[in-house]
Z-matrix of the N, CA and C atoms (Angstrom, degrees):
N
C 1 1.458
C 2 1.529 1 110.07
N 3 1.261 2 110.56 1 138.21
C 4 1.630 3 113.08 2 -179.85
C 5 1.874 4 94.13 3 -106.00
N 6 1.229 5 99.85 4 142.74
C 7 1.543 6 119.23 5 158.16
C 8 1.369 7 125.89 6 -106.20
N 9 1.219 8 123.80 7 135.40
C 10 0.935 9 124.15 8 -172.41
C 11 1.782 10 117.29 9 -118.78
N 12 1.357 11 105.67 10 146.64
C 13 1.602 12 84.03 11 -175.00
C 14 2.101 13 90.55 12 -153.98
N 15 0.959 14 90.81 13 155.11
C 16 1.419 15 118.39 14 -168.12
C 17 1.574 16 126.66 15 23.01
N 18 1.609 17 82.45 16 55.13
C 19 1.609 18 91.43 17 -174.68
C 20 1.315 19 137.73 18 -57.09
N 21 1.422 20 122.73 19 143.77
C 22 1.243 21 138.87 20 176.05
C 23 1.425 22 103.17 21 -47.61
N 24 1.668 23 97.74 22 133.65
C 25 1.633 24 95.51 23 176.77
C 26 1.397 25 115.81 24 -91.51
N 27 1.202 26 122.47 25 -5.48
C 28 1.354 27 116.19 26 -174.71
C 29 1.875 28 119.88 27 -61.64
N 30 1.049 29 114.15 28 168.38
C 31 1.760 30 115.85 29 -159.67
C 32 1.705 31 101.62 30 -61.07
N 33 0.738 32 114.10 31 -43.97
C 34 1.718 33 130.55 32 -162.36
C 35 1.861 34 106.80 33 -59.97
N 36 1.761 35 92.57 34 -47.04
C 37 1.705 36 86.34 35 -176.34
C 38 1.734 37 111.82 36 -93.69
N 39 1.785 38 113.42 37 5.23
C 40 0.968 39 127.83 38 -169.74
C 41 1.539 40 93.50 39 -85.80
N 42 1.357 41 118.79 40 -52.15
C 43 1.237 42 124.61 41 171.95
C 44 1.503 43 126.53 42 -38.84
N 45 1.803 44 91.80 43 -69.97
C 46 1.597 45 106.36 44 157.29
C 47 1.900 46 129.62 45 -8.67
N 48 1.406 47 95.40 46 -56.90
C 49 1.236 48 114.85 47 -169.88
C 50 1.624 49 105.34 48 -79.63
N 51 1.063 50 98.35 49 -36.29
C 52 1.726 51 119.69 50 -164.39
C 53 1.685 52 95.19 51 -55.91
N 54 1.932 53 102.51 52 -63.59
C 55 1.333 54 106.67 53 -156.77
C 56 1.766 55 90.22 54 -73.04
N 57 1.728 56 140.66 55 -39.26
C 58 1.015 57 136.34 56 159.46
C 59 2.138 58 118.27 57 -10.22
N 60 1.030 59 93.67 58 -84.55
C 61 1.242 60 114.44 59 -169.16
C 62 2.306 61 87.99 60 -63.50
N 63 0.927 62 160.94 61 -15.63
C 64 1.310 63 153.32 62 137.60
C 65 1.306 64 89.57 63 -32.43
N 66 1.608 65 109.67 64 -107.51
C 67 1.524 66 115.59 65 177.41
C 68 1.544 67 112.47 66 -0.48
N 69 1.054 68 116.09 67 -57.47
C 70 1.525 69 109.86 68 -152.01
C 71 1.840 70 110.40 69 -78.53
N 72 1.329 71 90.21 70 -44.69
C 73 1.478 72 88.45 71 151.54
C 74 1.174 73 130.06 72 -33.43
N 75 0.938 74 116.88 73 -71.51
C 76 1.866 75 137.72 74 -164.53
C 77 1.773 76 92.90 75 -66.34
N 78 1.453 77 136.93 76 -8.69
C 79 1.334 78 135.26 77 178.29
C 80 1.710 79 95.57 78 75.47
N 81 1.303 80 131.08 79 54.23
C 82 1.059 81 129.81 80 156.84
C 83 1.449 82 121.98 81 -49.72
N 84 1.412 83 115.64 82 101.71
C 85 1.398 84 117.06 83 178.08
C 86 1.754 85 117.45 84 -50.46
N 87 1.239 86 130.72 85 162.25
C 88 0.994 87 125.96 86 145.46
C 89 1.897 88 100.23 87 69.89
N 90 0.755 89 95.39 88 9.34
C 91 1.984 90 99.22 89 -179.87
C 92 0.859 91 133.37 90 -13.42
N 93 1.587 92 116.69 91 -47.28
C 94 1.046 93 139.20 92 -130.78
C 95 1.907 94 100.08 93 -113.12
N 96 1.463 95 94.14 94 -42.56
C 97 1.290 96 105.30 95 -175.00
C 98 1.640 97 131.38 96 -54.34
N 99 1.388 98 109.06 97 121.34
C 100 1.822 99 109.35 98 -159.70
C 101 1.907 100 103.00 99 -109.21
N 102 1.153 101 112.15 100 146.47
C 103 1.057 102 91.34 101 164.21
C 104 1.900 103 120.51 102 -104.81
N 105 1.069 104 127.56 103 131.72
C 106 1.256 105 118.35 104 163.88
C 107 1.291 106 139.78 105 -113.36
N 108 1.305 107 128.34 106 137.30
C 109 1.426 108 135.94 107 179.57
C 110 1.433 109 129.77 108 -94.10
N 111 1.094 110 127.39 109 149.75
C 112 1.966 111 116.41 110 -166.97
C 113 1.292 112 96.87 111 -162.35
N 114 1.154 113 122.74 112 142.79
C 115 1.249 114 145.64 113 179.22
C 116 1.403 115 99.86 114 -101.71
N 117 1.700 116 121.02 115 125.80
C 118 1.147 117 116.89 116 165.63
C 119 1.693 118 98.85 117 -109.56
N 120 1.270 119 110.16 118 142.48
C 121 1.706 120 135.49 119 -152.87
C 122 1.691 121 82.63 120 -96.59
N 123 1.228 122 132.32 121 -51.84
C 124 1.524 123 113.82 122 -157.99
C 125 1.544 124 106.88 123 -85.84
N 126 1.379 125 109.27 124 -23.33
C 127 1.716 126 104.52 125 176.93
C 128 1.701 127 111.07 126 -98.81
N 129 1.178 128 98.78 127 -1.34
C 130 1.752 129 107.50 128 -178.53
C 131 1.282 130 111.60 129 46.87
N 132 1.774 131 107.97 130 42.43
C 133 2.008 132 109.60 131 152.58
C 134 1.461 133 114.76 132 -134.02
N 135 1.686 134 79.33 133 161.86
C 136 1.600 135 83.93 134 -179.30
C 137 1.626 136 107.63 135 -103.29
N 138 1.378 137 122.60 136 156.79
C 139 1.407 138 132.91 137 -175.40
C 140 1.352 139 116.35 138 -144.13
N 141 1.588 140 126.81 139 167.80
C 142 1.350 141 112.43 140 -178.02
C 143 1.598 142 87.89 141 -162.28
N 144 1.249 143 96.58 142 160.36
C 145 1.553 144 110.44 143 -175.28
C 146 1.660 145 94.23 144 -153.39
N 147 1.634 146 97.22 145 163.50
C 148 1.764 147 117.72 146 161.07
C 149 0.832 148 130.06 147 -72.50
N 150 1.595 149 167.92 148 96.80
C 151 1.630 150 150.29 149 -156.00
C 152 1.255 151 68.93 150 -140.27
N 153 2.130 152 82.56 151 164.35
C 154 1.321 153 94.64 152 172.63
C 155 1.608 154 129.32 153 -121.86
N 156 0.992 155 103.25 154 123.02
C 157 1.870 156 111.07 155 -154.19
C 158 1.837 157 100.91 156 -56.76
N 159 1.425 158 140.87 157 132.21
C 160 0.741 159 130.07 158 -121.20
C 161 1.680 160 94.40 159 -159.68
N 162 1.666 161 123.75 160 -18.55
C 163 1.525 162 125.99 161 158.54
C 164 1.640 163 87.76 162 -161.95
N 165 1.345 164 103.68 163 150.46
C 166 1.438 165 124.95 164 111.47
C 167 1.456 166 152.96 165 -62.78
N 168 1.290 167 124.35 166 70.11
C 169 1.335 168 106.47 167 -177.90
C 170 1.752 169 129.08 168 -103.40
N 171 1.447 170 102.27 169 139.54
C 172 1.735 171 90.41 170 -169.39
C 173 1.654 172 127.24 171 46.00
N 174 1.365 173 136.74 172 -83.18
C 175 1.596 174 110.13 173 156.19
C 176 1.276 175 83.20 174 -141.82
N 177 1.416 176 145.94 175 66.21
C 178 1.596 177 148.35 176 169.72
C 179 1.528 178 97.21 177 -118.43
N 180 1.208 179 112.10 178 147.72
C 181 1.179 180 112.69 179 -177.63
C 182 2.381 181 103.43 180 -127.70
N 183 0.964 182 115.41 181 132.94
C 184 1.988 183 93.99 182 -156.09
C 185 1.771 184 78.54 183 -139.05
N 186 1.673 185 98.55 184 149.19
C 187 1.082 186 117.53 185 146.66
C 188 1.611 187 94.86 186 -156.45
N 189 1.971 188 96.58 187 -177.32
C 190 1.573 189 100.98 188 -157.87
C 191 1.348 190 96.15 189 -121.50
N 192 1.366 191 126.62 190 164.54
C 193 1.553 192 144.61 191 -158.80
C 194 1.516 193 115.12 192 -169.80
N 195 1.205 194 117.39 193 163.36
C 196 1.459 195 124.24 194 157.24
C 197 1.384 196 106.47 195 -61.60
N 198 1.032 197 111.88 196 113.45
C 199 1.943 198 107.30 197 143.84
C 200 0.825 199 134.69 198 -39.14
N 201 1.702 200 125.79 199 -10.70
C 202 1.392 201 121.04 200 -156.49
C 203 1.510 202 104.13 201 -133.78
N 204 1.501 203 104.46 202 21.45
C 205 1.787 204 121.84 203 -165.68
C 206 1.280 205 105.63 204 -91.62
N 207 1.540 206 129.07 205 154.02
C 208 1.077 207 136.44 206 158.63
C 209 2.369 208 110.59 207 -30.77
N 210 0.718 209 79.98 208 -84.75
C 211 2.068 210 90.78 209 165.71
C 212 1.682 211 104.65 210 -21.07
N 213 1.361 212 105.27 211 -66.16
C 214 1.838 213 114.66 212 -169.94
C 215 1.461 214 99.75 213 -48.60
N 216 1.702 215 121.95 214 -47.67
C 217 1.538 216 125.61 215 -139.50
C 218 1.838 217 85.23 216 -89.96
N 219 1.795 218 99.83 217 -20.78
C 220 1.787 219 88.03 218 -170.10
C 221 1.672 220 85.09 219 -67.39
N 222 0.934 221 104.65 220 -91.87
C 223 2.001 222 123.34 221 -171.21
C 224 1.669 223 78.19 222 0.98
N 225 0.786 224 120.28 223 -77.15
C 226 1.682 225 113.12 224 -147.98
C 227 1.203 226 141.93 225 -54.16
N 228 1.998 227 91.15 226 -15.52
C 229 1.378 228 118.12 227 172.60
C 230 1.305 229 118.80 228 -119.63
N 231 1.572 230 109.55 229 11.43
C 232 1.712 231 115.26 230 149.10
C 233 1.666 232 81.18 231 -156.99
N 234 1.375 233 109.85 232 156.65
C 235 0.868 234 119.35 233 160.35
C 236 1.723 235 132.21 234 -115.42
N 237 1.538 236 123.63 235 28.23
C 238 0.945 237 129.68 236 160.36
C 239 1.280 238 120.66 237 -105.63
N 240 1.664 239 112.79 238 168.66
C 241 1.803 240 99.93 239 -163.86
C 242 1.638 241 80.04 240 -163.34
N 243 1.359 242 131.12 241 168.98
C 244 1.152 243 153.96 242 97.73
C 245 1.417 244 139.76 243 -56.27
N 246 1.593 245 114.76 244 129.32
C 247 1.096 246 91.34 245 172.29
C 248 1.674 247 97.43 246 -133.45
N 249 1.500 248 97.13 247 -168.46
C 250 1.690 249 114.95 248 -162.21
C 251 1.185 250 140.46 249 -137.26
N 252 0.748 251 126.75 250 56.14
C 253 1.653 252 123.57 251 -167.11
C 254 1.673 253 126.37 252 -80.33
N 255 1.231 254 127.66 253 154.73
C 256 1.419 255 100.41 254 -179.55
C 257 1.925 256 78.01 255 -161.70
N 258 1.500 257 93.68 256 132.84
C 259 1.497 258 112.99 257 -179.38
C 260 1.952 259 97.65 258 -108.99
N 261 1.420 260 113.97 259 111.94
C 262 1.203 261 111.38 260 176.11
C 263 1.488 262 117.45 261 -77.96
N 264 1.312 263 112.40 262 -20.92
C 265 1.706 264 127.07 263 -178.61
C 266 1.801 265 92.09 264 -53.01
N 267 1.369 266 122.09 265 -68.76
C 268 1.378 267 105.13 266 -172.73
C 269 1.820 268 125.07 267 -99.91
N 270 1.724 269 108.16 268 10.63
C 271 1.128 270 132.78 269 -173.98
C 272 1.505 271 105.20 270 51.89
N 273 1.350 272 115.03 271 49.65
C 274 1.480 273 127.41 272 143.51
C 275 1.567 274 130.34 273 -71.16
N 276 1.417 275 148.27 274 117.35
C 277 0.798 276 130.60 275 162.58
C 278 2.368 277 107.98 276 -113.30
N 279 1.407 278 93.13 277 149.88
C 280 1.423 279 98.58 278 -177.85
C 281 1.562 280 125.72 279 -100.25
N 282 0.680 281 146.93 280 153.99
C 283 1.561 282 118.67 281 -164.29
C 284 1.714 283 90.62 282 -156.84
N 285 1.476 284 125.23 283 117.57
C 286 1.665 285 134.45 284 -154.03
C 287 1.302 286 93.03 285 -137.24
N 288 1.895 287 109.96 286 132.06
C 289 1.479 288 104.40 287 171.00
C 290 1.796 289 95.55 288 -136.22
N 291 1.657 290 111.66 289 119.27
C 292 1.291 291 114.45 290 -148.63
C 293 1.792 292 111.99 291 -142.92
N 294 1.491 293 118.58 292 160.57
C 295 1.259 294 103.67 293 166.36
C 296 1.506 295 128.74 294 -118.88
N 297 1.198 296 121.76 295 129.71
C 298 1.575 297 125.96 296 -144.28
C 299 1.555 298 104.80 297 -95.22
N 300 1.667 299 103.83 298 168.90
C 301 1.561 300 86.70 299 172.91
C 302 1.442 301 99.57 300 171.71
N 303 1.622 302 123.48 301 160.26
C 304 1.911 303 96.53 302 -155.63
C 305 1.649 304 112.25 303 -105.19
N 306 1.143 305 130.53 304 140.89
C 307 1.211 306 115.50 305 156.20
C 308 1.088 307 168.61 306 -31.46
N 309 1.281 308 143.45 307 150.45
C 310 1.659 309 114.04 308 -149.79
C 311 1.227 310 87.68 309 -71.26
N 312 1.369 311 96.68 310 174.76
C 313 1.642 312 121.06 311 154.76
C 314 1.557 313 122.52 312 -41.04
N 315 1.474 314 98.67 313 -45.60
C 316 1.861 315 119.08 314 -165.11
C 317 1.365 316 92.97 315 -71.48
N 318 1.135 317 149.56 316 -52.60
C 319 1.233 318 145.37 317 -139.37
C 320 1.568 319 90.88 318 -112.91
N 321 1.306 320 118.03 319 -13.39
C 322 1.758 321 93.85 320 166.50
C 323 1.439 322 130.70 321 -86.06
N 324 1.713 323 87.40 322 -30.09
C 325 1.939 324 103.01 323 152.22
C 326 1.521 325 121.21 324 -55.31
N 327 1.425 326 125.58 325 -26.63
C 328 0.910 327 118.16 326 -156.51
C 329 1.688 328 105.43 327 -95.53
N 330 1.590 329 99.78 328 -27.93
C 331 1.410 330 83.66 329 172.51
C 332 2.022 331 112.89 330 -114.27
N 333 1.094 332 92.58 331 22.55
C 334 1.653 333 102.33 332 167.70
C 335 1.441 334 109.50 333 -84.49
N 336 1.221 335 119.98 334 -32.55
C 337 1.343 336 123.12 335 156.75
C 338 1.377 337 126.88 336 -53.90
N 339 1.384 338 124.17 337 -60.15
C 340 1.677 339 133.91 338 154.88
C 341 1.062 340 113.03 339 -22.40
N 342 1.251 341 134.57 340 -32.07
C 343 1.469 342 128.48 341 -153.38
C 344 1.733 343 117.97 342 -122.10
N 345 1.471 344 109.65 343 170.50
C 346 2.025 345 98.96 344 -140.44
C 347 2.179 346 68.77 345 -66.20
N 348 1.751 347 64.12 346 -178.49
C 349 1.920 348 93.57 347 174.52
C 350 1.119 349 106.54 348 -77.44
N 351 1.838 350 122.36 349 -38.37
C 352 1.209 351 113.88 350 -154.95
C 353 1.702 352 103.21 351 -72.14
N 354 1.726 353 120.15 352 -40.90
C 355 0.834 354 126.37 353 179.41
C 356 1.336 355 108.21 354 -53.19
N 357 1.371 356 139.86 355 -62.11
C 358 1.296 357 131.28 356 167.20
C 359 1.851 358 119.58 357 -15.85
N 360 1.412 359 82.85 358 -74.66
C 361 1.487 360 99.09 359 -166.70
C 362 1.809 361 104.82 360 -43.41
N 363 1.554 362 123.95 361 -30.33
C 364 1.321 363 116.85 362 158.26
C 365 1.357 364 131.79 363 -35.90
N 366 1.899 365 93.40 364 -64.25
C 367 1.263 366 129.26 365 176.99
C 368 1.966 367 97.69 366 -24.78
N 369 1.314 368 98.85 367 -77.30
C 370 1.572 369 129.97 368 -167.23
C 371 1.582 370 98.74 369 -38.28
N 372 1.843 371 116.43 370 -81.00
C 373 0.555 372 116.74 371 -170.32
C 374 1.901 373 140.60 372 -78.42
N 375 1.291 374 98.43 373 27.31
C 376 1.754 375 101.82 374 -165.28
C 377 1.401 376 92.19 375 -122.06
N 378 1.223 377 118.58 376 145.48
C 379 1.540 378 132.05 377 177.85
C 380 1.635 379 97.75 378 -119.44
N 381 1.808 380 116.36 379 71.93
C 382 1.001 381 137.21 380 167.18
C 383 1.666 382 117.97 381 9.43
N 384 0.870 383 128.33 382 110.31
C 385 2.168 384 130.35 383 173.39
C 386 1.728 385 86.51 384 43.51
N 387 1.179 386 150.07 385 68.43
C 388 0.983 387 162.26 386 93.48
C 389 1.978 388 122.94 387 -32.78
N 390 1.268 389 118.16 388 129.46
C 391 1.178 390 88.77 389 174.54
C 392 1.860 391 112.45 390 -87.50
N 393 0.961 392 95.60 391 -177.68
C 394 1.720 393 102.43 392 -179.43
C 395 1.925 394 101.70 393 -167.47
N 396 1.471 395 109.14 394 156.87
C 397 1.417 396 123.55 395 -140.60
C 398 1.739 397 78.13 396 -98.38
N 399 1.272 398 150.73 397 -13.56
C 400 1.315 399 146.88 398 179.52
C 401 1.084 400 116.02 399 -162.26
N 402 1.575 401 124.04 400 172.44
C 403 1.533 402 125.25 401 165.04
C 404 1.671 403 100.09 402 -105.68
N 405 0.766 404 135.73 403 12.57
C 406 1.417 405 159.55 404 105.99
C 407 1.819 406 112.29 405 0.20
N 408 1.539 407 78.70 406 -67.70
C 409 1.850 408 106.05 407 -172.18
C 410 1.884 409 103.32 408 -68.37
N 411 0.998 410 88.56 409 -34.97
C 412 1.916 411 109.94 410 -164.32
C 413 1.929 412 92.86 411 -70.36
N 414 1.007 413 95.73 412 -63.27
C 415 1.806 414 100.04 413 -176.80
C 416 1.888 415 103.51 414 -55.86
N 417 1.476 416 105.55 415 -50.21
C 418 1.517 417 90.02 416 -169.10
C 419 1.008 418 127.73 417 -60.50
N 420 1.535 419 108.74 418 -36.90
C 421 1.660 420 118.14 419 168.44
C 422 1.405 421 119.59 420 -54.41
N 423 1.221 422 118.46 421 -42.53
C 424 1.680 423 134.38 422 158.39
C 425 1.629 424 101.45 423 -22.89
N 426 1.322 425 97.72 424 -72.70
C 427 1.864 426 114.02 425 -153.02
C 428 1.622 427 88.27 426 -47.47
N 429 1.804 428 104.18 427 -62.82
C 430 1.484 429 133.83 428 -168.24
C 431 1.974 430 92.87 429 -12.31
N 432 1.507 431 92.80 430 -88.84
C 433 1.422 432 119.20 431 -179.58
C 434 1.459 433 105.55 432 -17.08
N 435 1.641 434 106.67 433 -78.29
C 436 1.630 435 120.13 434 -174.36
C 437 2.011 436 108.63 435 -34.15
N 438 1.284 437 97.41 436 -35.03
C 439 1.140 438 92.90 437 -159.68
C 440 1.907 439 103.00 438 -93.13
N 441 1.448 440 120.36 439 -27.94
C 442 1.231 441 105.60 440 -177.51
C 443 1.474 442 117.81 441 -119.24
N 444 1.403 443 116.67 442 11.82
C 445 1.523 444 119.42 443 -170.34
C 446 1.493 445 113.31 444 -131.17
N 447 1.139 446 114.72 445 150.13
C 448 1.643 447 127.13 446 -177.02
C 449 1.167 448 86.48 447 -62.91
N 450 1.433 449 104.96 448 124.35
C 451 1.890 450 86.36 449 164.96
C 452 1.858 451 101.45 450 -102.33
N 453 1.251 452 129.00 451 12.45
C 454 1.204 453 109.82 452 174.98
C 455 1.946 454 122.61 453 -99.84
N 456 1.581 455 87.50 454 18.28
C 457 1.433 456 103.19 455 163.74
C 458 1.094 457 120.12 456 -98.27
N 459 1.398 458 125.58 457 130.67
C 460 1.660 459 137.22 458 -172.15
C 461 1.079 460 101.36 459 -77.83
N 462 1.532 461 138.95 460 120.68
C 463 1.446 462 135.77 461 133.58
C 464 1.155 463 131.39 462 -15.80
N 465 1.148 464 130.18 463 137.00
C 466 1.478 465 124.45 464 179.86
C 467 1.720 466 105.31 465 -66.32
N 468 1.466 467 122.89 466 -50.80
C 469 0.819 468 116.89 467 171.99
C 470 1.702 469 132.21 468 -60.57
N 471 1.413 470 139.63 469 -1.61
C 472 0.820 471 145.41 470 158.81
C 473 1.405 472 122.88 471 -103.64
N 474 1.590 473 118.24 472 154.87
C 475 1.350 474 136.93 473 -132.22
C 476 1.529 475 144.02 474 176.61
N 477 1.290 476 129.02 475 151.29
C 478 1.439 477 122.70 476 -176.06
C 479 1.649 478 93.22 477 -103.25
N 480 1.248 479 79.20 478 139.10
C 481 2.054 480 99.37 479 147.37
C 482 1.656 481 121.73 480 -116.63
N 483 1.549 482 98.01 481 146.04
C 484 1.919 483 80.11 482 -167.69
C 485 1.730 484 68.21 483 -137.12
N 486 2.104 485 103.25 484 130.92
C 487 1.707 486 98.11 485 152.63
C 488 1.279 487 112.87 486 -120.58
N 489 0.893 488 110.55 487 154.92
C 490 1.559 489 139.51 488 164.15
C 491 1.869 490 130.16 489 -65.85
N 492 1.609 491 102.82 490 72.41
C 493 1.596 492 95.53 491 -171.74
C 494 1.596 493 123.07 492 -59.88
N 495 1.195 494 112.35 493 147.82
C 496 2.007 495 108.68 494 177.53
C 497 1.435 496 82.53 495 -119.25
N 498 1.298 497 138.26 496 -4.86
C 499 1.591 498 116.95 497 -177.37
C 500 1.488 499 92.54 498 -146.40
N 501 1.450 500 107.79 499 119.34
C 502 1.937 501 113.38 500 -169.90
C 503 2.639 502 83.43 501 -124.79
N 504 1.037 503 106.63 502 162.46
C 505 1.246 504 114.62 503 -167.47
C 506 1.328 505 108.55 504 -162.29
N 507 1.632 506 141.12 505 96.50
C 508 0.888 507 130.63 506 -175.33
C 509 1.640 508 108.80 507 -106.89
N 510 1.715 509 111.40 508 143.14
C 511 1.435 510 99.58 509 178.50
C 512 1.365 511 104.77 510 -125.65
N 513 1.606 512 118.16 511 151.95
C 514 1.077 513 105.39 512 -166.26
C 515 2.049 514 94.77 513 -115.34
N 516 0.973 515 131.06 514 126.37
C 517 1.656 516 121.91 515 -162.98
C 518 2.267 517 89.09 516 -82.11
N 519 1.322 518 84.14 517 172.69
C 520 1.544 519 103.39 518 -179.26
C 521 1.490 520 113.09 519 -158.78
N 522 1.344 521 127.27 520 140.85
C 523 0.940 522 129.50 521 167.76
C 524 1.327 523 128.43 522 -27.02
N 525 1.293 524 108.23 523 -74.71
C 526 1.700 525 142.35 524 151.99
C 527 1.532 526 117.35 525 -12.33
N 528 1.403 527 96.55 526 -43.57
C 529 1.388 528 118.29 527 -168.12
C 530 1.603 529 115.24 528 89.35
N 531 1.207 530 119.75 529 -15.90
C 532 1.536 531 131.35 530 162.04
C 533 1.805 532 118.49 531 -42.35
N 534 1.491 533 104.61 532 40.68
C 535 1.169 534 114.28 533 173.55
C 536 1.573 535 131.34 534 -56.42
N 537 1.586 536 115.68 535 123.54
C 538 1.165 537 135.51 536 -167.84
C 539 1.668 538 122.51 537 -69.33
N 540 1.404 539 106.68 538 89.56
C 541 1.648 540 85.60 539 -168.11
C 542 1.746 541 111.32 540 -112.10
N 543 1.047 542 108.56 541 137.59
C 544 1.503 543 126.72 542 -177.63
C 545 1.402 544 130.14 543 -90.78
N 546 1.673 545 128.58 544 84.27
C 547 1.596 546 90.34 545 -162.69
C 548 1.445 547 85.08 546 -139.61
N 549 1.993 548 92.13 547 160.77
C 550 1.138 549 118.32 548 -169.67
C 551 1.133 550 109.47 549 -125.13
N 552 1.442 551 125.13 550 123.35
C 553 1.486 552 120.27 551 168.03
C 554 1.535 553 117.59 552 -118.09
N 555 1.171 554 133.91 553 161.85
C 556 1.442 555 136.98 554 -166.06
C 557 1.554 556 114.92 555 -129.98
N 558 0.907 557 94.99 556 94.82
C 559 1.416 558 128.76 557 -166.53
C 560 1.786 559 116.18 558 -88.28
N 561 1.371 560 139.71 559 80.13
C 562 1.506 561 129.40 560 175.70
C 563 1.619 562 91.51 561 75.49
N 564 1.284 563 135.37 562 61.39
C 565 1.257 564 138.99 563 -175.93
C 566 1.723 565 114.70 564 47.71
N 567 1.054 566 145.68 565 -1.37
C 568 1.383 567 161.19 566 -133.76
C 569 1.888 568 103.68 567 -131.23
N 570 1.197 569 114.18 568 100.82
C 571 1.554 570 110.12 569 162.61
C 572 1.162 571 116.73 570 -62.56
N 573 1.226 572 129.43 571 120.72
C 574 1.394 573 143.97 572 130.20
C 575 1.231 574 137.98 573 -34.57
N 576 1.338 575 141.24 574 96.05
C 577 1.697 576 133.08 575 -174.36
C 578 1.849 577 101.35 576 -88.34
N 579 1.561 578 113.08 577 155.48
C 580 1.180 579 128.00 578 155.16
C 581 1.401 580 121.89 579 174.54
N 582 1.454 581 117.32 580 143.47
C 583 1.735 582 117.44 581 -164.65
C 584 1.663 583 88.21 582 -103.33
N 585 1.237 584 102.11 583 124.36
C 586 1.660 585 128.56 584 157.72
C 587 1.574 586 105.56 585 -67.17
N 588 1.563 587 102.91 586 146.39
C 589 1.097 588 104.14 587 -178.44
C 590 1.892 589 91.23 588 -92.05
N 591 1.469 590 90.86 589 168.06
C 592 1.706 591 105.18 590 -168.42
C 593 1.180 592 108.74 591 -59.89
């Protein structure tokens, strides 16, 4: 489930929410789940993974990660990304082109606290796409944690990222194929409306 809180009034995140709350109705599995893309500048590739988007606020869009992950080191060495979502419950897909960037400190404490222990105790103990000699290795370190660390203290290395889209694109699929497309671009602070042809 995404929360949303003091949202941007402009048309785009009004929408956002609009086609959101469809989905959610319909019991959209997996809701939450975004996809994102990042260009890392020193190895010259691009990559993408699932995270899971985690608020809306005002027109920021945040979820949380290792700092010390393949994803963190891209953001840092470009900072633009795409991202992706696609709700099959109402055959919406979203399509976001944005600039990312990480959250304070304060607000990663603040909601590292909110959240279960067990999830923490992950948080704590995993050194993100790291290799390791078992999943064996993965569980013990798990237990390790549970058993000797606060888990309601945030790591330095763990964290939110919140980006900022200037180009949001909603499509709506159709039988027909007479697909519905929605797009917004942000132009001199100013959204832009226009329907793409299919």
């Amino acid at each position: 489930m995404i929360v949303f809180k003091n949202l941007n009034t402009a048309a785009p995140f009004l929408f956002f929410k609009q086609k959101y709350e469809d989905a959610f109705k319909r019991n959209q599995s997996n809701i939450e789940a975004i996809s994102i893309s990042s260009f890392n500048s020193d190895k010259q590739e691009v990559d993408s993974r699932f995270v899971n988007l985690k608020f809306v606020e005002d027109d920021k869009f945040i979820f949380f990660t290792n700092y010390n992950s393949p994803k963190s080191i891209a953001f840092s060495s470009h900072d633009q990304i795409s991202a992706l979502i696609y709700w099959s419950s109402t055959n919406v897909q979203i399509r976001m082109k944005a600039r990312i960037q990480k959250t304070s400190k304060k607000y990663n404490n603040e909601y590292f606290k909110q959240r279960s222990l067990d999830k923490n105790a992950l948080a704590i103990s995993s050194d993100q796409s790291s290799p390791i000699s078992s999943f064996d290795q993965v569980v013990k370190k798990y237990k390790n944690v549970k058993k000797d660390r606060d888990l309601e203290i945030c790591p330095q290395y763990w964290g939110g990222f919140s980006f900022s889209p200037y180009e949001i694109e909603f499509w709506e699929g159709n039988s027909s194929r007479l697909n519905k497309r929605d797009f917004y671009k942000l132009i001199d602070n100013i959204w832009h409306h226009s329907i793409l042809e299919p």
